[in-house]
C-alpha positions as CSV (number, residue, x, y, z in Angstrom):
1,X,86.0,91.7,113.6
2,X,85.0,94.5,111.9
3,X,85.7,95.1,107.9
4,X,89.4,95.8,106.5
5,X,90.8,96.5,103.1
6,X,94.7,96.7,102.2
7,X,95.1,98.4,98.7
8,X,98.4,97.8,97.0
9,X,99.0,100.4,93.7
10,X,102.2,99.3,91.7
11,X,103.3,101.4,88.7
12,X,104.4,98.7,86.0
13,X,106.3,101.6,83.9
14,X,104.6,103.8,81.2
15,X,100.6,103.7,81.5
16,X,100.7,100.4,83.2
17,X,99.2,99.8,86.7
18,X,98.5,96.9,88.7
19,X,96.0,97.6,91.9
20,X,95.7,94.7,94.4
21,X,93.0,94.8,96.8
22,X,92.6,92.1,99.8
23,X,89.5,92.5,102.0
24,X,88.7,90.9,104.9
25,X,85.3,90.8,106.4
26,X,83.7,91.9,102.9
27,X,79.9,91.9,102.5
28,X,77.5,93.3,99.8
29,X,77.8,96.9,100.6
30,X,81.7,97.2,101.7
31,X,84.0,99.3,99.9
32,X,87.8,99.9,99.4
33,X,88.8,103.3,98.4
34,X,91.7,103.6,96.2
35,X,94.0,106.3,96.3
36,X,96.8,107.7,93.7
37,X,95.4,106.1,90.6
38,X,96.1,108.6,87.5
39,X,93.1,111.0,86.9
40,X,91.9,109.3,83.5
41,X,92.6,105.9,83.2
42,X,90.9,102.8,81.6
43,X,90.5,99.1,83.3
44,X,91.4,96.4,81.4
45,X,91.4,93.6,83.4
46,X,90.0,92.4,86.9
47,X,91.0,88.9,88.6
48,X,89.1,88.2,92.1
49,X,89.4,85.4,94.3
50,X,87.9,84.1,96.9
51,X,90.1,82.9,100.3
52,X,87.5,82.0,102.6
53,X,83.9,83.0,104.1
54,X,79.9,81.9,103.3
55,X,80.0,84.4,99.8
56,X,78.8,82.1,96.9
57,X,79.2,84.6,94.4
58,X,80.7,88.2,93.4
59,X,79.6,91.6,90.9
60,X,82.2,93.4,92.0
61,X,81.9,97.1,90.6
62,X,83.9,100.4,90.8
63,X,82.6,103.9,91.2
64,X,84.0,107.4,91.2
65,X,81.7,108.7,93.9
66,X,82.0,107.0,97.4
67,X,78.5,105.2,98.7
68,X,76.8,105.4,95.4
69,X,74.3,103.1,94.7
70,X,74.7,103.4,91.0
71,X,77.7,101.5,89.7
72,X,80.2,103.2,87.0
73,X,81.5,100.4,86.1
74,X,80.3,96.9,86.7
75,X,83.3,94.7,86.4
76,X,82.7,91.2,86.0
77,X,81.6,88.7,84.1
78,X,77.7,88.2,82.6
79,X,77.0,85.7,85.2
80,X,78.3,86.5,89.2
81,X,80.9,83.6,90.2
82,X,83.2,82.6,92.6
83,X,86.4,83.8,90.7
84,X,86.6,86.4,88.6
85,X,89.3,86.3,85.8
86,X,88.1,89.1,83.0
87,X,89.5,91.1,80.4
88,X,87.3,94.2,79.8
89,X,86.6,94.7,76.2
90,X,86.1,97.5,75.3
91,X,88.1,98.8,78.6
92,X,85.9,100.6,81.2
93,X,86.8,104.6,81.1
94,X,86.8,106.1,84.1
95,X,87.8,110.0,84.8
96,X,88.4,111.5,88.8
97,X,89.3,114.9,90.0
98,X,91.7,113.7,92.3
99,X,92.5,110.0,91.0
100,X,90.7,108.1,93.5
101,X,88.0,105.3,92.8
102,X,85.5,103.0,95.0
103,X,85.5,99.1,94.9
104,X,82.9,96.8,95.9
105,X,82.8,93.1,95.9
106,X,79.1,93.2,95.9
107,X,79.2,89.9,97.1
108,X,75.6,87.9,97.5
109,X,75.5,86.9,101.2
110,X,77.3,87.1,104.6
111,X,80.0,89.7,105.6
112,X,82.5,87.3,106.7
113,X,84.3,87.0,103.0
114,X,88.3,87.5,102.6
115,X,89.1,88.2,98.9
116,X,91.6,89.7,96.7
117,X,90.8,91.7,93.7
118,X,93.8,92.9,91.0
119,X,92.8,95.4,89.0
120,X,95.1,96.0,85.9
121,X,94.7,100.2,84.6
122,X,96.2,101.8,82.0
123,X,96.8,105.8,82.7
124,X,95.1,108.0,80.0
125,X,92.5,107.4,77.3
């Protein structure tokens, strides 16, 4: 089986978004790509749970570029874990030319992982 993402993108009203993100197959390099986000947003929340596969832990991070190495954003909490329930304080900016970002789980072993990530962003600064 080879790696899969399904990326939900629910519009909550006013600046409120909710992105859910399931993964199957995730490793330490995989990335979901998510599309129609607002331009200039900020993230002020991240949830991630595990469902199965030999991943311990998770860093998960977002980037604006796709295959970079250098995270924008790390978004998680000082210590990898196996769930990840964080509000970001202060909220990570983030600014796109077309609205799209890059996720990764940045998990620390396998790529046989199932997980979901939610993602709660606020449109503008």
């Amino acid at each position: 089986m080879a790696y899969s993402s399904s990326i939900v993108i629910q519009h909550g009203g006013g600046r409120d978004y909710t992105v859910t993100i399931t993964e199957t197959e995730a490793g330490a390099a995989t990335e979901a790509t998510i599309e129609g986000l607002p331009k200039k947003g900020i993230i002020t929340d991240m949830k991630l749970t595990k469902t199965s596969g030999s991943a311990n832990t998770f860093a998960p991070i977002v980037v604006t570029t796709s295959g970079s190495s250098a995270a924008v954003h790390r978004i998680c909490q000082a210590t990898a874990a196996a769930e990840q329930d964080n509000a970001i304080d202060p909220a990570a900016k983030y600014i796109t030319t077309n609205g799209t970002l890059y996720h990764r789980v940045v998990c620390d072993t396998g790529s046989d992982t199932t997980v979901t990530t939610v993602y709660f962003i606020q449109a503008g600064w």
